[in-house]
N, C-alpha and C positions, 0 to 999 in steps of 0.2 A: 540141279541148277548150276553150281559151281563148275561144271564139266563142261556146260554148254555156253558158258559165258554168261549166262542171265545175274549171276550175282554182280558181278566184277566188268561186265560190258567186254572187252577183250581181256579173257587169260594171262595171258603172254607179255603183256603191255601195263599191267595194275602197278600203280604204286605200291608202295609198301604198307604204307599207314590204310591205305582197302581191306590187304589183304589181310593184315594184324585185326583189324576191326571182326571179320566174318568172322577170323579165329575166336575172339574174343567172343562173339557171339554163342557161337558153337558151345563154347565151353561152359558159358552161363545159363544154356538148356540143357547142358550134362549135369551139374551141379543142381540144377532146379527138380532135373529128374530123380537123380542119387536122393536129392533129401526128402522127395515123396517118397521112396520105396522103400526110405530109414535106413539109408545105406551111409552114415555120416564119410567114415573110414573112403567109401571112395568118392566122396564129393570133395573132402579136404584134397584129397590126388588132383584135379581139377580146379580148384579156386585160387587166384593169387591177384 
């Protein structure tokens, strides 16, 4: 989705505060994942 422009509407052109968001996002289904798998050690890697 992000490649094609569908998150962000044009790539090229996002603000910043867009693109820290989707990151942000990202990272809090990494961290949700890590700690179903009981993977504490890499979810900490991931949360801030």
């Amino acid at each position: 989705l992000c490649s094609k422009g569908a998150v962000l509407g044009e790539p090229f052109e996002a603000p910043a505060g867009d693109i820290a968001s989707v990151a942000s996002f990202i990272e809090t289904k990494l961290v949700t994942c890590y700690l179903r798998m009981r993977k504490p050690d890499l979810a900490l890697n991931h949360a801030h």
